[in-house]
C-alpha positions in Angstrom: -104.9 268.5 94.5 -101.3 270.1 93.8 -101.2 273.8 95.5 -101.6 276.0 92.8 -102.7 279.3 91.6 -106.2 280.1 91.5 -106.5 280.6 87.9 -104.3 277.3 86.9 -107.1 275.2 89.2 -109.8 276.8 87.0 -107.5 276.1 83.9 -107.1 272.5 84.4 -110.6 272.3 85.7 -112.0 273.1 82.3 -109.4 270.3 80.9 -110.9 267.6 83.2 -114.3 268.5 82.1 -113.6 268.3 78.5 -112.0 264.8 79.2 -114.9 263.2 81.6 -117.4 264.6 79.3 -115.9 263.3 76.2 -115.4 260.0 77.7 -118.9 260.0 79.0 -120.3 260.4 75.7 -118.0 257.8 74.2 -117.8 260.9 71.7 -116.1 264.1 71.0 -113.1 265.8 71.0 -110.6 266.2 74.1 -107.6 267.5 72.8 -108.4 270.9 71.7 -110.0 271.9 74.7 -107.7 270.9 77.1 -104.9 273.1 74.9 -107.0 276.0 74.7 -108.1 276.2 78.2 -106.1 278.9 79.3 -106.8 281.3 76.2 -110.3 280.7 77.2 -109.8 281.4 80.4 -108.0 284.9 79.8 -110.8 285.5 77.6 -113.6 284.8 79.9 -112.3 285.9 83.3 -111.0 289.2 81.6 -110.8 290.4 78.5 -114.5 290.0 77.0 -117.6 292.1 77.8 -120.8 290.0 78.3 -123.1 289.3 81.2 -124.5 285.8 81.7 -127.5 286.6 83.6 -128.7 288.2 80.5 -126.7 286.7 77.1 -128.8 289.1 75.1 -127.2 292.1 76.3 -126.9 294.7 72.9 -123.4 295.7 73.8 -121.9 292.2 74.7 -118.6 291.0 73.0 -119.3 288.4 70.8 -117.7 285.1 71.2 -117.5 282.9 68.2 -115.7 279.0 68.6 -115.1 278.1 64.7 -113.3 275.4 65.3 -116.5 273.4 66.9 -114.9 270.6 67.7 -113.9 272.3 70.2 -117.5 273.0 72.0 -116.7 271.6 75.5 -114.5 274.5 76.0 -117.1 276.9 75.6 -119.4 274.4 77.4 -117.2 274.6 80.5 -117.0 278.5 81.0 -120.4 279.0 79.9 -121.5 276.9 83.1 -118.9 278.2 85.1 -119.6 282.0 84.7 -123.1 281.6 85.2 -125.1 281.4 81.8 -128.1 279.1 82.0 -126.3 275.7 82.1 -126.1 273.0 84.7 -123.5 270.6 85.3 -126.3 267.9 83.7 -126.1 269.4 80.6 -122.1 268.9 80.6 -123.1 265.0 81.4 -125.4 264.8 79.1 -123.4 266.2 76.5 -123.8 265.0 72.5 -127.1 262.7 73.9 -130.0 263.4 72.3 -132.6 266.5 73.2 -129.2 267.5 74.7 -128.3 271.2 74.8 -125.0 270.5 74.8 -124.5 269.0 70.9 -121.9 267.8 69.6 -121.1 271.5 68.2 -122.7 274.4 69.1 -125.9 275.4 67.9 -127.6 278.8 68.2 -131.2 278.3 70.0 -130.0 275.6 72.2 -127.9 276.9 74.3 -127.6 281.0 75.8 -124.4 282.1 75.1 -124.0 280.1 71.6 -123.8 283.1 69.2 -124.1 281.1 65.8 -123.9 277.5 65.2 -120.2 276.3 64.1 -118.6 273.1 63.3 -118.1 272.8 59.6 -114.3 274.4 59.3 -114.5 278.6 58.0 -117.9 279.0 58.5 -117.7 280.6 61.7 -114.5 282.5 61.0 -116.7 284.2 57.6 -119.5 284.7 60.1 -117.1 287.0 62.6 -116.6 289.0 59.5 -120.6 289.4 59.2 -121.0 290.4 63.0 -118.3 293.0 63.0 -119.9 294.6 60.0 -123.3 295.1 61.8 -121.4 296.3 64.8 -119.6 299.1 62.4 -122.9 300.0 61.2 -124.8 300.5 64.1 -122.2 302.3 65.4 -121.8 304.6 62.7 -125.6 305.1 62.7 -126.1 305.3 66.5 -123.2 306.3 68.3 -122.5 310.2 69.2 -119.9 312.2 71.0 -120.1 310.6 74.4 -122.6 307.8 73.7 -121.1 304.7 72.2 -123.8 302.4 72.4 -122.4 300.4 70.1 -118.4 299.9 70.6 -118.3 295.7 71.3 -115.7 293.3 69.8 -116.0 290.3 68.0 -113.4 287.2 69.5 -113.1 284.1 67.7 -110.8 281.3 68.2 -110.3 278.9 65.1 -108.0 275.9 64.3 -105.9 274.9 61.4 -108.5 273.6 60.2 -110.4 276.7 59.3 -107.4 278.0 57.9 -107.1 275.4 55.1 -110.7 276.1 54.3 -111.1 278.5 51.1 -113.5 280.2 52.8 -111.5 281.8 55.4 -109.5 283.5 52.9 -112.1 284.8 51.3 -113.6 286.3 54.6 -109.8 287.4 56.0 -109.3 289.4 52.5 -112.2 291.2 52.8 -112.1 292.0 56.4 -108.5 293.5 56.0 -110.0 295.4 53.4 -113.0 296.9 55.7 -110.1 297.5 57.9 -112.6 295.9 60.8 -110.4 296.7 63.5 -113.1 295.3 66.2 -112.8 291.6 65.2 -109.4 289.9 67.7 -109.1 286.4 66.6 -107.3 283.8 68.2 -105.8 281.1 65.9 -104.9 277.7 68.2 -101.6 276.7 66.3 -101.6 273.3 67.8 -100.0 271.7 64.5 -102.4 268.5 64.2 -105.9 267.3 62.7 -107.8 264.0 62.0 -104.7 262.7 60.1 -101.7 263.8 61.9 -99.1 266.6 61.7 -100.4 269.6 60.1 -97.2 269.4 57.6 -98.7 266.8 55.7 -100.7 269.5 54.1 -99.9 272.6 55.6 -96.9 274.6 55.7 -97.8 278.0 54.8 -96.4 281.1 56.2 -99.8 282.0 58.1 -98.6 285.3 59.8 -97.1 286.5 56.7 -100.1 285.4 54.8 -102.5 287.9 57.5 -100.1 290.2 57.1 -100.6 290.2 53.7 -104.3 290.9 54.2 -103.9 293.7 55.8 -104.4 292.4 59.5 -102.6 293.1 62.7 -100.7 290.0 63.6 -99.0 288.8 66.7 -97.2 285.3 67.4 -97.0 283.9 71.1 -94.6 281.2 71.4 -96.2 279.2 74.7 -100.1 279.3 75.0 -99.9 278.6 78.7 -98.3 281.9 79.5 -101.6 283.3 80.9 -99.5 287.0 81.2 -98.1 286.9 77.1 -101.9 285.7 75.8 -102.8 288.5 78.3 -100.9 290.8 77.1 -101.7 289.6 72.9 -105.5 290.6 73.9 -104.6 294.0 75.1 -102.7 295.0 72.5 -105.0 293.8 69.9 -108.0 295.6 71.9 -105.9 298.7 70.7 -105.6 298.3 67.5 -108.6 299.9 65.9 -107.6 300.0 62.3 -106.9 296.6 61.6 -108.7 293.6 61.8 -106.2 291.5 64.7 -104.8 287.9 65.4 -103.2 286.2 67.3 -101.3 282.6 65.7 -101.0 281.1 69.5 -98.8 277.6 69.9 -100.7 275.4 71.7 -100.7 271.8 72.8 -103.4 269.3 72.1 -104.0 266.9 74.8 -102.4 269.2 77.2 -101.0 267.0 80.5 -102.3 264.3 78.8 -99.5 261.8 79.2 -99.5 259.5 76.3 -101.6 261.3 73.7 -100.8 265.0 74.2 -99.9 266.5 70.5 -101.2 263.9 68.4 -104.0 263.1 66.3 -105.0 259.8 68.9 -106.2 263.5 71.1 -108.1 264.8 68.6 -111.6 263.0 67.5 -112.1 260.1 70.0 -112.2 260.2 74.0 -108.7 259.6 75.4 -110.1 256.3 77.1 -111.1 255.3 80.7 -107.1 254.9 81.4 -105.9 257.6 80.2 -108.7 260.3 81.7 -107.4 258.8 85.2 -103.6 259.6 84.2 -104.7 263.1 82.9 -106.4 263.5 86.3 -103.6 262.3 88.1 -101.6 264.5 86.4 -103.4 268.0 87.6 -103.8 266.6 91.5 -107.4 265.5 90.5 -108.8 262.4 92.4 -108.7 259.2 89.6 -111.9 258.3 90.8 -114.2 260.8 90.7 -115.8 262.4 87.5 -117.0 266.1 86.3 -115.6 267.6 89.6 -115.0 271.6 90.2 -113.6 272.8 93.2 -115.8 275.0 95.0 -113.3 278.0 94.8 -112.5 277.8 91.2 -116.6 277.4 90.6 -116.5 281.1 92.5 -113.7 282.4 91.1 -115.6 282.0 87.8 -118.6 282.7 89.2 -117.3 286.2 90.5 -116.4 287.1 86.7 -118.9 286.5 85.1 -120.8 288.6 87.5 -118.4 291.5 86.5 -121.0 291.9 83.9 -124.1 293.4 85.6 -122.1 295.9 86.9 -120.9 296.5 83.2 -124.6 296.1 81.5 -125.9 298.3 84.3 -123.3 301.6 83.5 -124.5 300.6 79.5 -128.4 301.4 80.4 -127.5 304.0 82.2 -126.0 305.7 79.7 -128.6 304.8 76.8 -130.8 306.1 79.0 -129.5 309.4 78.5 -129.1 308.8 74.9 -132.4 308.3 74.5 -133.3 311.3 76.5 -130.9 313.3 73.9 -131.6 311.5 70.8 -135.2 310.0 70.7 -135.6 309.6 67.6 -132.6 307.2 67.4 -133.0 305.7 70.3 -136.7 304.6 69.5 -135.5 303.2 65.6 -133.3 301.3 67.6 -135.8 299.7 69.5 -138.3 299.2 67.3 -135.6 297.2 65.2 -134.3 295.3 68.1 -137.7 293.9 68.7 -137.8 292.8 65.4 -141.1 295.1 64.1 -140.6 297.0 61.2 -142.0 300.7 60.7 -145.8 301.2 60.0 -146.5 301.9 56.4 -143.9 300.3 54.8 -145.5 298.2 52.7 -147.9 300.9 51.4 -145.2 302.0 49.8 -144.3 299.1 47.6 -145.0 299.2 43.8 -147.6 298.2 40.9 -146.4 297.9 37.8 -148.5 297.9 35.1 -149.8 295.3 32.7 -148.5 294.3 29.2 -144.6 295.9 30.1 -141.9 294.3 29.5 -139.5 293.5 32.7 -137.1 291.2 34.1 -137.4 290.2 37.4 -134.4 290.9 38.6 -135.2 294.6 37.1 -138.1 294.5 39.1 -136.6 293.5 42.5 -133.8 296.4 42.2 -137.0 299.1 42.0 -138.6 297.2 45.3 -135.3 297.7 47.0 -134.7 301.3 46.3 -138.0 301.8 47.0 -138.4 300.5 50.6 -135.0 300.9 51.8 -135.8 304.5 52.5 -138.4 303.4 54.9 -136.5 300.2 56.0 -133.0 300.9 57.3 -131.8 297.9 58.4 -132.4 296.6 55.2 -128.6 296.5 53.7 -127.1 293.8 51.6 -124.6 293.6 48.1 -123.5 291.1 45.6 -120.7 289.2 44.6 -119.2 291.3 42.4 -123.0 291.0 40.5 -124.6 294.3 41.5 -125.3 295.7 37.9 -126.4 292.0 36.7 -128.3 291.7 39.7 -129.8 294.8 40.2 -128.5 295.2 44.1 -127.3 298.7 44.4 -129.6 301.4 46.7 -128.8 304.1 44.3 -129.6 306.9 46.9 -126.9 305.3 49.1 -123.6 305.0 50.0 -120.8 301.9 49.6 -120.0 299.9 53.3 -116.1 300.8 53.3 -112.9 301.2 55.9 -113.9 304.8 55.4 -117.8 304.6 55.4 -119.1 301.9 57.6 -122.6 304.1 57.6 -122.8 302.4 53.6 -125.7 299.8 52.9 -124.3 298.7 49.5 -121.9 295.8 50.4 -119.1 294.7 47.5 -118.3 291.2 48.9 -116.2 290.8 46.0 -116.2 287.5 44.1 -116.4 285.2 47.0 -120.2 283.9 47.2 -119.0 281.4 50.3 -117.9 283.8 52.3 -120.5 286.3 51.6 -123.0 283.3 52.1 -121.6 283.2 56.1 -121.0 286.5 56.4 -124.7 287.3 55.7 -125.4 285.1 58.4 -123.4 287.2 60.8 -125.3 290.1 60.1 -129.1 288.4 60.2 -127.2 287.5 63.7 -127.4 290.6 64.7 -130.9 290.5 65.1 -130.8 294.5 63.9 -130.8 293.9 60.1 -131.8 292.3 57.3 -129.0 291.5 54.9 -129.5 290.5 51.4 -126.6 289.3 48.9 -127.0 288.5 45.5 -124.9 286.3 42.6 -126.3 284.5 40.0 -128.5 281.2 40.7 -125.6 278.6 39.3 -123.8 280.2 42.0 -125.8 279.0 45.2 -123.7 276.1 44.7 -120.5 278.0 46.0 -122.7 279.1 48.8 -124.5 275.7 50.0 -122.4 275.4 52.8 -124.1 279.3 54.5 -127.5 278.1 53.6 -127.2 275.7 55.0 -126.3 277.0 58.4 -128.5 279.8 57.9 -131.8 276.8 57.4 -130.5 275.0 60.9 -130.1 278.4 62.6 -133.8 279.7 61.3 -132.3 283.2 60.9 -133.4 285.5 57.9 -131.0 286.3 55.1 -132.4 286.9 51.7 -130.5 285.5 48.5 -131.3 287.3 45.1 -130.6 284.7 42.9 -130.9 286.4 39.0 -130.1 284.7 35.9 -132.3 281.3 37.0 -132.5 279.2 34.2 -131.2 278.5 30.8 -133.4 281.1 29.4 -129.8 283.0 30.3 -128.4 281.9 27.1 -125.3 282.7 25.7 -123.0 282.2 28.7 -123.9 277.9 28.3 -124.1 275.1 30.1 -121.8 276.8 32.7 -124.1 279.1 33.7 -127.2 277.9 33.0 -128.6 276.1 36.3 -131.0 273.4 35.9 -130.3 271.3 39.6 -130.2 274.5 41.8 -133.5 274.7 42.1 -134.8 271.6 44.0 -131.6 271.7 45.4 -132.4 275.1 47.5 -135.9 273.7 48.0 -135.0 270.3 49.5 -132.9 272.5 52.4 -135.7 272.4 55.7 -136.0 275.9 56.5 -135.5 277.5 53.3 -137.9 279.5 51.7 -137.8 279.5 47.8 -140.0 282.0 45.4 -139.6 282.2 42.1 -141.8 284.8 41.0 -143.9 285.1 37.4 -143.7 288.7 36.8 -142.7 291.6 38.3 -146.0 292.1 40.3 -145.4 288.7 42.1 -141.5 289.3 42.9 -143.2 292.8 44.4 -144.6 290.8 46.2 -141.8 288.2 47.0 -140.0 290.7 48.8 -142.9 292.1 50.8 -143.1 287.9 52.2 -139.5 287.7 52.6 -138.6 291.1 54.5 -141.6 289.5 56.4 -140.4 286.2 57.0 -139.7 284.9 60.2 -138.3 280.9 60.8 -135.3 280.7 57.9 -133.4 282.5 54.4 -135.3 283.1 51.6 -134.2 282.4 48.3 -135.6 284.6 45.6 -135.2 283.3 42.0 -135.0 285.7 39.4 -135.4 286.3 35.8 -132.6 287.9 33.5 -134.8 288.6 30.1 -137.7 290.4 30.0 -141.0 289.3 30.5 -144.3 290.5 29.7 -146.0 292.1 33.3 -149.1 290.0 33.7 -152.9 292.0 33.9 -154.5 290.7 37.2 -157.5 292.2 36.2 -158.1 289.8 33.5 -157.1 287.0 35.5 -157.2 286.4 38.8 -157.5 290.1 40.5 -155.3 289.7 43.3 -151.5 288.2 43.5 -151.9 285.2 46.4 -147.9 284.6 46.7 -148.2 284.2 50.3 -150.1 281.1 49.5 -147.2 279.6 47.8 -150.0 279.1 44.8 -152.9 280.2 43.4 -155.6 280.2 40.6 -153.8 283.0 38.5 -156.6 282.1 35.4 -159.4 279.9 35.8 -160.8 278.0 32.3 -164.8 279.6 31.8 -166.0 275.7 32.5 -165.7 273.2 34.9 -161.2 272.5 34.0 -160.2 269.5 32.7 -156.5 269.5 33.2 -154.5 272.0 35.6 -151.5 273.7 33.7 -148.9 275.0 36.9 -145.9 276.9 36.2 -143.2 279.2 38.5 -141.5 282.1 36.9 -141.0 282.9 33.4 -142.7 279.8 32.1 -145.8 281.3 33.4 -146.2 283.1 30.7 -146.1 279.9 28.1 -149.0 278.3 30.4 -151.2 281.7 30.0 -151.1 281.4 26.0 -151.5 277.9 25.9 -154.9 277.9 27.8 -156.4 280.3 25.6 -154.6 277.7 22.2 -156.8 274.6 24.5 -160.0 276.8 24.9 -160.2 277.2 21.4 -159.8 272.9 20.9 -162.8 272.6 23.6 -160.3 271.7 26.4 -160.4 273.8 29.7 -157.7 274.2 31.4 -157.0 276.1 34.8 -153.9 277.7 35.2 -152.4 277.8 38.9 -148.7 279.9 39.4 -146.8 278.0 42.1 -144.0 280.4 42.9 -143.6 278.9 46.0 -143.5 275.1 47.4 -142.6 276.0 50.5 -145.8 278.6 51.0 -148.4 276.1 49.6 -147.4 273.6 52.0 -148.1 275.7 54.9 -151.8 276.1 53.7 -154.3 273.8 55.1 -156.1 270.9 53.5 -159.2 272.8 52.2 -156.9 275.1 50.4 -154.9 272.7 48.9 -157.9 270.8 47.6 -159.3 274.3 46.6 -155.7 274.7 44.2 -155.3 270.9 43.2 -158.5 268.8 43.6 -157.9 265.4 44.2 -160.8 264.5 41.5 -158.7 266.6 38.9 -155.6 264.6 38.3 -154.5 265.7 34.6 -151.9 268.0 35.1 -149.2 269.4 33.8 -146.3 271.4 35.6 -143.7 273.8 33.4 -140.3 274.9 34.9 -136.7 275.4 33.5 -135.3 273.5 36.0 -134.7 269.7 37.0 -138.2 267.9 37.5 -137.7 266.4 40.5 -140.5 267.2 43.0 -142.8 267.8 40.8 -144.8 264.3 40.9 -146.3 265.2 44.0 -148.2 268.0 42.4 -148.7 266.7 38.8 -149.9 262.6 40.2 -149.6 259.6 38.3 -152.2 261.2 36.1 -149.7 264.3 35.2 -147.2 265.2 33.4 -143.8 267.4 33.7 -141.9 269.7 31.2 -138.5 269.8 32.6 -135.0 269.4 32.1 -132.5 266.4 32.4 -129.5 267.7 31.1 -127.2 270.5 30.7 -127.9 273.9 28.7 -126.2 275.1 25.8 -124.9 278.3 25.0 -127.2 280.2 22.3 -129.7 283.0 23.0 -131.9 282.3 25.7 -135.1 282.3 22.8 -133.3 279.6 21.2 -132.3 277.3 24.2 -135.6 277.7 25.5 -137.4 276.4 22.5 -134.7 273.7 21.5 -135.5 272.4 25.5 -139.2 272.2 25.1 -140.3 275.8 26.7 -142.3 277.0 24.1 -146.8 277.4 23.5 -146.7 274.5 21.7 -144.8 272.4 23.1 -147.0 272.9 26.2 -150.4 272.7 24.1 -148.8 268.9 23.0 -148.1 268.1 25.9 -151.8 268.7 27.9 -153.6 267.3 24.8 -151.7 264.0 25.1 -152.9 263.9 28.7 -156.2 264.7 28.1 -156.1 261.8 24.9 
C-alpha cells in the first residue's frame, strides 16, 4: 500500500469497499460512494455527534443519505465506527434477509435514520426531523440545559435536486429559518443517463440562496481541510438553514469509468475493481480488506461518543433534578406511553345533530391536544377546510418553534415526507391534512411511511363526490382503494361524528403504520347508538351498527356518509317483509385483524346476499359482498353540481339502495 496519511487509507478504504461489495452483489452503485468518501469521512471522524454503541442516543446528530444509491457509504463507516454491523453484512449486501439493502431501510440496520432511495424524499424528511428538534428544544431546553441542541446532516445528489419535492421542502425550511439542518449537496455532474447538462443547468447556489439558505461552494471535494472547514462554518450559522454544493468525482481513482454514467448503476466489473485497487496500493487479489490501523482509527472515533453521551446524562440528570416535571413528560413520551386519562376526555356528541366529519375531528383535536403534547401537525394550506388548527395554540414559525399549528403551505409532497421526519422522532405524533384527491400528490410519503411502520396521521376531508361543486377535479373516486391497497396503512372512514371520535382515539393509538382518516365535508345527521347498536366497535374495523328484529336476509354494509342511506333503507325493507342487518365497515384494515369467529359473527358465510354502499371505486369490495352480493359504486368521474345532486345522479340515494337489495333478494 502507498505511504499515506492516516485519514486518506481510511478514505480509500471506504472506496474499495463500495467497489468489492458492489461487484459481489453483481448490483449497486460504486461511483457515488467512492466520490463522497472523504465528505463522509470528515463527517464521521469529526464533525457529527452520535455514539454507535447506542444509535438511540436522544441528542445524536442525525445523519440522513438521500441520495440512497449511495448506501454503501454509509454501510462502510457504520461498520467502521462501531455500530452493530459485521463485515458479513457488507458481503452480503443487497442478498436477501440482508441488512444491508440495496438502500437503506429504517429497522434493519442501527444507525439507518429513515429509509431513502426514491430521489427528495429524504431531503423533505431532514426538514421534518429539524422541526421536532426545534420543538423539543423550545419546550425542553433552559438556561444551561440544552438537551436538545443536535443537527440534522444530509448529503443528497443531483438527483434530489431535480425532484419537485425538494423545492418544496428547501422553501419551506428557509422559511422556518431551520438553522440546525447542514446539508451536503455531492455536485458530481452525472446520473443514469449521462452529464447532468442534458437536463440540468440551473444556478443551484443562487437558487438556495433564493430560499433563504446559507450557501457555500467548494471547488475540490478531496480537500479534507476546505470540506472541514464548510462544516464548521455552517455549524455556526444558526439562523439559516445551510449547504454545501461540493464538486465531486464519481468513480473516484477509478481509471476508466471515473465521471461517467458507466460508474453510476452497475459494478465497475472484475477488471476494473483490480485497477481501482491497484490504483490506491491495494493488493488486486484480495477482496473487502481494511487495514488494521485505519479499522482503529475509525474505531477510535466513533468511540469519541460515549464520552459525549456520558457528559449529555450527566447533565439531564441535573435537569431532571431542576425541572421534574419536564424531565418526566419527556420520558413518558420517549417511551412511547401517552398520559393517563386522556382518552376520558374525548367527546360524545349527541344524536340527531347535524355535523361533518371533518367538523367533528377539529373538536377531537382541540380537545385532546391539551392533554397530548406531542400531538402537533397542520395542512396544506387547508386548515379552515380541514378543520386543523389548535385554536388555543400558537403557529410553528422562525420566531416560534414552541407552535403546534404547522402551515406547510401548498406542497402536500413535501409535507407528506416531512411528517415522516417528525413521527421519526419518536417524540411526536404529527398529523397533516389536505383534501382526499390530494393523497395523490403525497403517495410517494405514504408510501415510505407504510415500509417504515412509523405513525403519521393523514386527515383527509372532502372524500367523495358528495363535495360537489368544485367537479370531477376534486371529487376523488380511486383514492380510496388506492390508500387501502398500501401494506401498513391504516384507512377509517368514519359514519358520523361519534365513530371519527372514535377514529382518532385508534389512531393516536396506533402502533405498526399511518393512518389515513377519511373525512366528510357536508353535514351529516349524528347517529343514536342507543337505538342501534349501543356501543361504536370501530376498533373492530366493522360492526353490527343495526340488526333487522328477525333472523336477516341480506347484509346492507356501508363506510362514511353512505351509512346513513343504508340506515333508512332497512327500515323502507322492514316494512316490504325483508330484513336486513346493517353492518358499518369504517375500516378494512381493522376487520381483518379480527379472528375467524368474529368475522363469521359480522358476515356469516350462510348469509351471502349483500350489498356494500361507498362513494368511491368498487374495487375490493367482492370479497365482502360474494358472488351472491352486490356493490353500489362508482366507475367514472364526478361532476361539478351540489353534492345532493351528484350524489343522487350517481346512485347514492334510499331508493336507489332499497332497488338494489330487493333485486338481490328476487
Amino acid at each position: 500500500m502507498k505511504t499515506e496519511t492516516i485519514e486518506q487509507q481510511g478514505i480509500n478504504t471506504v472506496r474499495i469497499l463500495a467497489a468489492d461489495a458492489v461487484q459481489k452483489a453483481n448490483s449497486g452503485h460504486p461511483g457515488t460512494p467512492m466520490g463522497l468518501a472523504p465528505v463522509a469521512h470528515v463527517l464521521w471522524s469529526e464533525s457529527m455527534n452520535y455514539n454507535p454503541h447506542n444509535p438511540e442516543w436522544a441528542n445524536r446528530d442525525r445523519f440522513i443519505l438521500s441520495c440512497g444509491h449511495a448506501c454503501m457509504l454509509q454501510y462502510s463507516f457504520l461498520y467502521l465506527t462501531g455500530y452493530p454491523i459485521t463485515m458479513d453484512d457488507i458481503k452480503k449486501f443487497r442478498q436477501l434477509h440482508s441488512k444491508t439493502a440495496g438502500h437503506p431501510e429504517y429497522g434493519l440496520l442501527p444507525g439507518i435514520e429513515v429509509t431513502t432511495g426514491p430521489l427528495g424524499q429524504g431531503f423533505a424528511n431532514g426538514v421534518g426531523f429539524a422541526i421536532a428538534q426545534k420543538y423539543m428544544a423550545t419546550r425542553y431546553n433552559k438556561p444551561g440545559f440544552d438537551i436538545f441542541n443536535y443537527n440534522v446532516y444530509t448529503i443528497c445528489s443531483d438527483g434530489d435536486m431535480m425532484e419537485g419535492i425538494s423545492s418544496e421542502a428547501a422553501s419551506l425550511a428557509g422559511h422556518l429559518q431551520l438553522g440546525n439542518m447542514i446539508y451536503l449537496y455531492d455536485d458530481n455532474h452525472i446520473t443514469i443517463e449521462g452529464n447532468t447538462n442534458i437536463a440540468f443547468d440551473e444556478d443551484l447556489a443562487q437558487r438556495f440562496d433564493a430560499y433563504g439558505w446559507h450557501v457555500q461552494v467548494l471547488a475540490d471535494g478531496n480537500d479534507l481541510v476546505a470540506v472541514s472547514a464548510a462544516i464548521k462554518n455552517a455549524q455556526k450559522e444558526t439562523h439559516r438553514p445551510s449547504i454545501i454544493k461540493i464538486r465531486t468525482h464519481i468513480g473516484y481513482g477509478s481509471p476508466n469509468k471515473e465521471d461517467t454514467a458507466a460508474a453510476h448503476g452497475s459494478a465497475l466489473g472484475e477488471a476494473e475493481v483490480r485497477l481501482v485497487k491497484e490504483n490506491f496500493g491495494f493488493d488486486p487479489d484480495k477482496h473487502f480488506v481494511v487495514p488494521d490501523e485505519v479499522f482503529n482509527y475509525y474505531q477510535e472515533a466513533g468511540n469519541k461518543g460515549i464520552e459525549k453521551e456520558k457528559n449529555w446524562h450527566n447533565l439531564y440528570k441535573s435537569y431532571k433534578v431542576k425541572y421534574p416535571k419536564l424531565a418526566n413528560e419527556y420520558e413518558l413520551l420517549s417511551s412511547g406511553k401517552l398520559p393517563e386519562g386522556w382518552k376520558k376526555k374525548l367527546p360524545v356528541f349527541k344524536a340527531g345533530e347535524e355535523m361533518e366529519t371533518r367538523k367533528a375531528s377539529g373538536k377531537v383535536l382541540n380537545i385532546v391536544a391539551d392533554f397530548l403534547p406531542n400531538l402537533i401537525g397542520g395542512s396544506a394550506d387547508l386548515a379552515p377546510s380541514t378543520d386543523t388548527n389548535l385554536a388555543n395554540y400558537k403557529s410553528f414559525s422562525a420566531e416560534n418553534h414552541d407552535g403546534r399549528n404547522f402551515h406547510f403551505g401548498i406542497r402536500e409532497h413535501a409535507m407528506g415526507a416531512i411528517l415522516n421526519g417528525l413521527a421519526l422522532s419518536k417524540y411526536l405524533i404529527p398529523y397533516g391534512a389536505t383534501f382526499l384527491i390530494f393523497s395523490d400528490y403525497m403517495r410517494p410519503p405514504i408510501r415510505l411511511a407504510a415500509i417504515m411502520k412509523i405513525r403519521a396521521v393523514y386527515v383527509f376531508t372532502h372524500d367523495s363526490i358528495a363535495l360537489g361543486e368544485d367537479g370531477t377535479t376534486h371529487q376523488p373516486v380511486e383514492q380510496l382503494i388506492g390508500l387501502r391497497s398500501v401494506p401498513n396503512v391504516l384507512v377509517i372512514r368514519p359514519a358520523d361524528a361519534n365513530e371519527t371520535v372514535q377514529a382518532w382515539r385508534v389512531a393516536i393509538e396506533h402502533t405498526g403504520g399511518p393512518v389515513a382518516l377519511i373525512l366528510t365535508r357536508q353535514k351529516i345527521p349524528v347517529i343514536d347508538q342507543e337505538k342501534y347498536s349501543k356501543a361504536i366497535a370501530l376498533e373492530k374495523g366493522a360492526y353490527i351498527l343495526s340488526e333487522s328484529e328477525t333472523k336477516p336476509e341480506i347484509i346492507l354494509i356501508g363506510t362514511g356518509s353512505e351509512v346513513q342511506l343504508l340506515l333508512a333503507a332497512q327500515l323502507k325493507l322492514k316494512e316490504q317483509n325483508i330484513a336486513a342487518r346493517v353492518v358499518s365497515m369504517p375500516s378494512w384494515e381493522l376487520f381483518e385483524k379480527q379472528d375467524k369467529a368474529y368475522k363469521e359473527k359480522i358476515f356469516p358465510k350462510a348469509l351471502r346476499k349483500r350489498l356494500a354502499v361507498e362513494a368511491g371505486s368498487p374495487l375490493g369490495w367482492l370479497k365482502y359482498v360474494t358472488d351472491e352480493g352486490d356493490i353500489i359504486g362508482i366507475n367514472r368521474f364526478g361532476e361539478s353540481a351540489p353534492g345532493e345532486e351528484v350524489m343522487k345522479e350517481y346512485g347514492f340515494t334510499v331508493e336507489n339502495v332499497v332497488k338494489k337489495a330487493k333485486a338481490l333478494m328476487a
